[in-house]
N, C-alpha and C positions, 0 to 999 in steps of 0.2 A: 661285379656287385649287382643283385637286384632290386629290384624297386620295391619299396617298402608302400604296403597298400594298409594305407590308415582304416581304412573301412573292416579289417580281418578280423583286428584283438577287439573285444569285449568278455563284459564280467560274464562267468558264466550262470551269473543268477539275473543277467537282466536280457535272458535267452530262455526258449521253451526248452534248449538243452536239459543233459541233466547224467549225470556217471551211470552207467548202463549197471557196476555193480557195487550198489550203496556202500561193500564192505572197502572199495577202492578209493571214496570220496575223502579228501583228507581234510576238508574245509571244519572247522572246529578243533582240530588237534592243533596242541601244543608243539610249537617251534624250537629248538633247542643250536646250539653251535655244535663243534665235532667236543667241546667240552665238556657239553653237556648243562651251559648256562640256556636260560630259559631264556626265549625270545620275543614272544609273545602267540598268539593264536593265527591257523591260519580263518582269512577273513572269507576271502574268494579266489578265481582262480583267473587268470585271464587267459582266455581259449581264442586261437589262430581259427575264424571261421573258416578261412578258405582249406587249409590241411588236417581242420580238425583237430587240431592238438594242443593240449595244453603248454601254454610259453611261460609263464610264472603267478607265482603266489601273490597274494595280496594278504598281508599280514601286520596284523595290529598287534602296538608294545606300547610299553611303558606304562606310567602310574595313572590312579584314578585320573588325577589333574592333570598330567600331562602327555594324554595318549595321543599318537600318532600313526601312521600308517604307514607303510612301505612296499614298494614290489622285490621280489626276491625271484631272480629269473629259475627255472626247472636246474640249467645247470649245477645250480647250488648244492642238490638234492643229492643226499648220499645216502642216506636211509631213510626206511617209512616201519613206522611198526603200529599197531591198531591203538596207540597216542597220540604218538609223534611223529614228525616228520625232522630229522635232524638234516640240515646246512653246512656246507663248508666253512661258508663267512663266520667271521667272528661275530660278538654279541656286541665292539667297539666297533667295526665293520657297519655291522645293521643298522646302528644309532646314529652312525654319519650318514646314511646313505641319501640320495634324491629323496622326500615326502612323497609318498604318492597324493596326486592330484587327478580327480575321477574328468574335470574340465579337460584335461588331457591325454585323454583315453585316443585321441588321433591323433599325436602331435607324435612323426619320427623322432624328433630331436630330442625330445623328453626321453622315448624309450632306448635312443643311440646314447643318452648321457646313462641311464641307468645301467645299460650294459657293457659302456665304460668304464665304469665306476667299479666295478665290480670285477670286470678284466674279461669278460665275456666276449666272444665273437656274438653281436648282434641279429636275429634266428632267419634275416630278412635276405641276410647273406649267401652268394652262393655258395661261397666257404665253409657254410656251417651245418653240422652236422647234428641233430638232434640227440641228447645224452641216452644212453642204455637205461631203460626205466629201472630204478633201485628196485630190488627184490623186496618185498612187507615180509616182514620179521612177525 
């Protein structure tokens, strides 16, 4: 197993980054399950500084009153089309998941429960293998 280096993931809007091709950038599309229930928007992305690659979503749901936040790791990701981005997870899945908390943007154990939660091999792993980028529909 490797060592998880807190220092890597951040938002990719609180970085001089930025998707080299604006039509790839998924941040503002709508979230959907494989059902086709709405999930909410994505919000930001969080990018692995040291390999450069994006590790998961940060996506905001629910109601005016009671919106909340969540990470949704890339694995999720089955499809992208110039809306959406559609997930595996359910839209009961989504609602349960860990909150995301921006205070915990270094915390492994926060990101080892998220990618738990979810059934994920953890991306910090030597085991793990980064997903085939879904093809944009």
């Amino acid at each position: 197993m490797a060592t998880y280096n807190a220092n890597q993931l951040v938002r990719l809007s609180d970085t001089d980054e930025f998707v080299l091709d604006p039509s790839e950038d998924v941040r503002g599309r709508k979230v959907t399950d494989s059902d086709g229930a709405d999930l909410g928007k994505v919000h930001d992305l969080l990018v692995d500084q040291n390999d450069n690659k994006v590790r998961a979503l940060v996506v905001n749901h629910g109601h005016l009153l009671e919106k909340t936040t969540s990470v949704i790791p890339v694995d999720a990701i089955t499809r992208i089309t110039a809306d959406e981005v559609q997930v595996t997870q359910s839209k009961q899945k989504i609602s349960g998941s860990p909150a995301y908390d921006p205070t915990l943007v270094y915390d492994e154990d926060y990101y080892f429960g998220v990618y738990d939660y979810y059934g994920y091999s953890p991306y910090w792993y030597d085991e793990y293998v980064y997903p085939a980028y879904p093809y944009y529909v």
